[in-house]
N, C-alpha and C positions, 0 to 999 in steps of 0.2 A: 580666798580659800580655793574657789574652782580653780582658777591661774595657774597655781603651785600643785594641785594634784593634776591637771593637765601637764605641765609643764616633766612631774616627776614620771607621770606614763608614757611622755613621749619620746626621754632621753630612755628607759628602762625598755620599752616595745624597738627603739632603733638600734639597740646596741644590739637587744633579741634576734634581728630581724639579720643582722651582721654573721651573725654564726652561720654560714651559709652548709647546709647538707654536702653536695656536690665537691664543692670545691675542700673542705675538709678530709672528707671520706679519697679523693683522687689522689691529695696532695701527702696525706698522711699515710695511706695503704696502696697508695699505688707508685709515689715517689712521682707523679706526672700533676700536671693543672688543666684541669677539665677546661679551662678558658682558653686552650691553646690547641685544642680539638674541635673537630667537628664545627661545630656551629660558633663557637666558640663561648657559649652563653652557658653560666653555669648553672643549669638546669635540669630535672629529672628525665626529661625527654633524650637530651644531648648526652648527658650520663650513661644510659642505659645505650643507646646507638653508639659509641663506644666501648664501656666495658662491661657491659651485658647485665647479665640479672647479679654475678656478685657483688657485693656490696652498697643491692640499689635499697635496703632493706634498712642499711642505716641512713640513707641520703634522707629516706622517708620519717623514717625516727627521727631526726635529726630535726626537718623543718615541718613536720607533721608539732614537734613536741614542744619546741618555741612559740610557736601561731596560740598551742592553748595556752601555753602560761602569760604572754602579753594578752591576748582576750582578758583571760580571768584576771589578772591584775589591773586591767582597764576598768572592768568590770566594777569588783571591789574597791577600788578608788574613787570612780563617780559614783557608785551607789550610796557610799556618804551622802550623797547631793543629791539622792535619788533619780539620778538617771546612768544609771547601770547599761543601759542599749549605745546611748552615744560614748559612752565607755570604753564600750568594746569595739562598739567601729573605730573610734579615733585609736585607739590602741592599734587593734589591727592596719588603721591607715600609716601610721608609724612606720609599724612589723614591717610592710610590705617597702615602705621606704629606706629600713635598713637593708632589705634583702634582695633590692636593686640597687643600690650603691653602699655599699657594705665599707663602713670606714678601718677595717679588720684586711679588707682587699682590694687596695687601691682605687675602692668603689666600682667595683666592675664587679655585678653579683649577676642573678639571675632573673628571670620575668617574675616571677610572686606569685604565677596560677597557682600551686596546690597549696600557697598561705593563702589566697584571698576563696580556696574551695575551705577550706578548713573552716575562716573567718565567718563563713557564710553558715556552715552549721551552725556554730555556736551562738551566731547572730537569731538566726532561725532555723529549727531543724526543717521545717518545708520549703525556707525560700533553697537550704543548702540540699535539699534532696532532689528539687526542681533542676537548678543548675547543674549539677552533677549529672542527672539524667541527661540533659540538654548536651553538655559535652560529650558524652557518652556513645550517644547514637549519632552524631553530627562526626563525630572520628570513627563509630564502625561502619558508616554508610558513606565516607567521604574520604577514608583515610589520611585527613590532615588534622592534626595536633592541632597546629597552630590556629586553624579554622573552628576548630571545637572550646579552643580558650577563650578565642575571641567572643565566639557568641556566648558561651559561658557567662562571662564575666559582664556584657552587655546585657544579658535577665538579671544579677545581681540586683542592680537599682531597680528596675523594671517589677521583679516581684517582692521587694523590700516597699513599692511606692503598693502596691496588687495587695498586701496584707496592711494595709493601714498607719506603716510608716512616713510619718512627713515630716516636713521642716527640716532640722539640723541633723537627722537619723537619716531623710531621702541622699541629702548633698555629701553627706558622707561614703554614703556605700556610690555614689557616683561616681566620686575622685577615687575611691579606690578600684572601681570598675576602667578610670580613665587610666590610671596607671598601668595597668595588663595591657589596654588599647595602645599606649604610648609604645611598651615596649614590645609591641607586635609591630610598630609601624613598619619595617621593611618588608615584616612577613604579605601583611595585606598588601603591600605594590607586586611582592612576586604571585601570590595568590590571584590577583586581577589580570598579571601577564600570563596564567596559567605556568609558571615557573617555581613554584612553590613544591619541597619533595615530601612526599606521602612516605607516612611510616610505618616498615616493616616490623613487625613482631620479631619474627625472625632474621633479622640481620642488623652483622653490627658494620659500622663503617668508620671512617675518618676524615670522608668527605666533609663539604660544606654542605649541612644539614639542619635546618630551621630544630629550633624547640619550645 
């Protein structure tokens, strides 16, 4: 019985995870592919550094609204089996798998920070207020994104293990932590060569620009 409701949340969280914001919202309202911009990563960062605040309102509806519905359907599927918590991570660890390789677009999606900031509320309203904080102030005293996701998503596990998560509930919110890390890796080599571009509120570009 576990097998088959894992098995039902994992295809139903990856196909969720597929509908990607960005590349939707570019490719439908703007007749352009945000993957062929900027950074090329179709993500809200790289989004908005291209076509500015319109339209960024749906990119967020869009993957803001997917992240709860896979949670809550994790959620209520193992709660049968009363574990509702690994539920929703493995839901969300899905989510966040459709939405880096997106079988809807040629798998070429975007990094999963603001599904695995989402994931993280719903998991815990304090581990996801922590984190969020954390990114918060690490991008308005440092100006890199990409440096604010990273540590971000490295507290995930970190205050998931800090409120008395362990076993199969720790190793989850990890891979999904390692997942953000994975697809940060070019960022953290330019980051270390001090090569990594800081982002402006105010401007948009089409350069090559991390997100």
């Amino acid at each position: 019985m576990t097998v088959v409701l894992l098995v039902i949340i994992a295809v139903i969280s990856y196909l969720l995870g597929g509908v990607n914001g960005a590349i939707i919202s570019s490719k439908y309202f703007w007749k352009k592919d945000i993957r062929d911009y900027g950074s090329g990563n179709a993500g809200l960062t790289n989004f908005f550094r291209i076509f500015g605040v319109a339209g960024i309102l749906l990119v967020i509806a869009i993957d803001v609204l997917k992240s709860v519905i896979a949670v809550l359907i994790g959620s209520a599927l193992m709660g049968i089996q009363g574990e509702n918590l690994v539920g929703k991570l493995f839901a969300g660890f899905c989510l966040m798998l459709g939405h880096v390789y997106p079988v809807f677009f040629q798998f070429r999606g975007g990094k999963a920070v603001l599904c695995l900031g989402i994931i993280s509320l719903m998991v815990d309203w304090r581990v996801g207020i922590i984190c969020w904080l954390i990114f918060a102030l690490v991008v308005i005293f440092t100006k890199y994104v990409s440096l604010g996701s990273i540590i971000g998503a490295v507290f995930f596990p970190i205050c998931i293990w800090a409120f008395g998560y362990t076993g199969l509930e720790a190793t989850l919110s990890l891979i999904c932590a390692l997942i953000v890390l994975f697809k940060h890796r070019d960022n953290i080599i330019r980051l270390l060569k001090g090569k990594e571009a800081k982002f402006n509120i105010g401007k948009k570009s089409g350069q090559k620009f991390d997100d």
